[in-house]
N, CA, C and O of each residue as an XYZ file, in Angstrom:
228
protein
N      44.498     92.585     92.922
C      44.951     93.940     93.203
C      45.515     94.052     94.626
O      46.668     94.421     94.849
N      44.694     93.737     95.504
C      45.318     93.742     96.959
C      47.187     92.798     97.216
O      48.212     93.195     97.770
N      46.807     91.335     96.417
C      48.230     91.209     96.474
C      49.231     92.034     95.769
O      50.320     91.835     96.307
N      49.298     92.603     95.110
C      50.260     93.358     94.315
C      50.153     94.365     95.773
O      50.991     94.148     96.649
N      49.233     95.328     95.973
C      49.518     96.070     97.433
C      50.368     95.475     98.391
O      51.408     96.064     98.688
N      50.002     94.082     99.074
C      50.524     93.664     99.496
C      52.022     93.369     99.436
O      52.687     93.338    100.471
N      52.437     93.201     98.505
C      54.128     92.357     97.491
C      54.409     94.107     97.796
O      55.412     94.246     98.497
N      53.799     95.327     97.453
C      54.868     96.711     97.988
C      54.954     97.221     99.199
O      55.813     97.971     99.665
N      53.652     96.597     99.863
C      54.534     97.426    101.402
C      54.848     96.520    102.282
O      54.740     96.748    103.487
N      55.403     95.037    101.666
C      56.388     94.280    102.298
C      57.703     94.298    102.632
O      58.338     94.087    101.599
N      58.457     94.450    103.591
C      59.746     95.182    104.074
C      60.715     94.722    104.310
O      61.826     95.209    104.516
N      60.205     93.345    104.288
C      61.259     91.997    104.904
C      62.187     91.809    103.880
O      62.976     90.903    104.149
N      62.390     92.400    102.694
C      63.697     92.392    101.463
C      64.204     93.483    102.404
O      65.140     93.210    103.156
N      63.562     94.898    102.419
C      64.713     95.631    102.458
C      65.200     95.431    104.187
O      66.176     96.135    104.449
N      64.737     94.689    105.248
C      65.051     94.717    106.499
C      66.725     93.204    106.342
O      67.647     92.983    107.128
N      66.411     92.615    105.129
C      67.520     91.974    104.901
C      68.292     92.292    104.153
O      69.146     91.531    103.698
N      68.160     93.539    103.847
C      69.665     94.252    102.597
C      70.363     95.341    103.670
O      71.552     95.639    103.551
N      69.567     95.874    104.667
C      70.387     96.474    105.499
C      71.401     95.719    106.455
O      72.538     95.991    106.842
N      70.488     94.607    106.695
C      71.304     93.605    107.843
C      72.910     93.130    106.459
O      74.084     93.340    106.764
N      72.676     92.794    105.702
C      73.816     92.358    104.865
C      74.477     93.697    104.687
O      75.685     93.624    104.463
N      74.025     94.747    104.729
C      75.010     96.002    104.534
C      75.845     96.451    105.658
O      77.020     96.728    105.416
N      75.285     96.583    107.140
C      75.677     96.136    108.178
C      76.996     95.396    108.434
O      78.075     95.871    108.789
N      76.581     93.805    108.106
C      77.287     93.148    107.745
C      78.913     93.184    107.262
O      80.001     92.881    107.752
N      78.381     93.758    105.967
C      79.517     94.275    104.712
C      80.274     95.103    105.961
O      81.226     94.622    106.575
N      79.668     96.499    106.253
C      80.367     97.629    106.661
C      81.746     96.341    108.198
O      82.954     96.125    108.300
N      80.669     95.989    108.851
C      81.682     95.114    109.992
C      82.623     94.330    109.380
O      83.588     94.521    110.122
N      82.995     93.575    108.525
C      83.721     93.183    107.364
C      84.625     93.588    106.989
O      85.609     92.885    107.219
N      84.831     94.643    106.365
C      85.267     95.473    106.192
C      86.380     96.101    107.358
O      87.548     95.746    107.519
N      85.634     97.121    108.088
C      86.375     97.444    109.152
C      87.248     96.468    110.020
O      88.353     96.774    110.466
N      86.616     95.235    110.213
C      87.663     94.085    110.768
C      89.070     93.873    109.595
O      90.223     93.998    110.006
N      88.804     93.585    108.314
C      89.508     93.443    107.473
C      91.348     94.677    107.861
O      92.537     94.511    108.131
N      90.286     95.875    107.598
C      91.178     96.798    107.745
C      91.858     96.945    108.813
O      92.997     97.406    108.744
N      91.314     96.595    109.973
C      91.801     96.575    111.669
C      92.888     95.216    111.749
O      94.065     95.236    112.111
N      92.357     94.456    111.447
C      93.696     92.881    111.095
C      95.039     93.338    110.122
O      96.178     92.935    110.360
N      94.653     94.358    108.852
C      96.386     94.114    108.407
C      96.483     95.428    109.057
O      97.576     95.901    108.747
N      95.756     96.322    109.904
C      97.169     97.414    110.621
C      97.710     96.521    111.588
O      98.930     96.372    111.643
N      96.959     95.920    112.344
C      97.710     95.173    113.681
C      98.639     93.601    112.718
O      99.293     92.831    113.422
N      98.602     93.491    112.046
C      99.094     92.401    111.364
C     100.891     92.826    110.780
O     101.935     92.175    110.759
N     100.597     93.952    110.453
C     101.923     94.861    109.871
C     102.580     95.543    110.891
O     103.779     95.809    110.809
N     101.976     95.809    111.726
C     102.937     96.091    113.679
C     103.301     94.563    114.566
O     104.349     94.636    115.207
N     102.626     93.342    114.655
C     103.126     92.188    114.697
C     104.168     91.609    113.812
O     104.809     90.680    114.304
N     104.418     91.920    112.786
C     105.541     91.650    111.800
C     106.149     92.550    112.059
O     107.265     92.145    111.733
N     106.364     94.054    112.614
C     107.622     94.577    112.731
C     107.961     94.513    114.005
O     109.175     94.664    114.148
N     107.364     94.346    115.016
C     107.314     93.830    116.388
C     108.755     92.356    116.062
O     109.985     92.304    116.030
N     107.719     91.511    115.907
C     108.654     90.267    115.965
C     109.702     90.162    115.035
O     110.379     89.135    115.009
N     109.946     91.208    114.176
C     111.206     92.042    113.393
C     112.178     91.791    113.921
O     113.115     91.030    113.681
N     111.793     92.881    115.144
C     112.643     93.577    115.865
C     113.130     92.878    116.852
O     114.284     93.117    117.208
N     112.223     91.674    117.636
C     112.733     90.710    118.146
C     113.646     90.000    117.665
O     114.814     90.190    118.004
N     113.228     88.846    116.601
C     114.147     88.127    116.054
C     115.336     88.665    115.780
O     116.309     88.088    116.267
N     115.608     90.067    114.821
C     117.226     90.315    115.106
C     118.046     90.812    116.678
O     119.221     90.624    116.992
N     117.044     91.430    117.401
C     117.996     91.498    118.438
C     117.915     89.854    119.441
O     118.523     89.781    120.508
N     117.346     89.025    119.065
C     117.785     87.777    119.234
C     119.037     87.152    118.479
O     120.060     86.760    119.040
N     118.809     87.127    117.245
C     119.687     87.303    116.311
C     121.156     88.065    116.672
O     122.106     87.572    116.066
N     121.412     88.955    117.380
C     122.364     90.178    117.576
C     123.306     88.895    119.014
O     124.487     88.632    119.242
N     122.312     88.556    119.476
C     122.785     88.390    121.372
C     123.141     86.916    120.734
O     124.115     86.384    121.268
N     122.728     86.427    120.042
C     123.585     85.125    119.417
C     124.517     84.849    119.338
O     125.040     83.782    119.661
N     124.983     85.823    118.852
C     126.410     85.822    117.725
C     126.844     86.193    118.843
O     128.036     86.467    118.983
């Protein structure tokens, strides 16, 4: 009986589902933060290459 008490007010599952949720959430937000700056570096160096492109010719 006491182990079964024991096995429910053990915490160390849920102190490792927050850390992985945590996790997830930082993940995530990096994910999303890389293709905005990823899609302004591609129109950035766009805009370079043709007016490189332009002073060529």
């Amino acid at each position: 009986m006491t182990t079964i008490k024991n096995l429910f007010r053990d915490e160390a599952g849920a102190t490792a589902i927050e850390y992985g949720l945590i996790a997830a959430l930082i993940a995530v937000a990096a994910i999303v933060g890389m293709q905005a700056l990823g899609t302004s570096l591609n129109t950035t160096f766009g805009g370079v290459s043709t007016t490189l492109n332009t002073a060529n010719a």
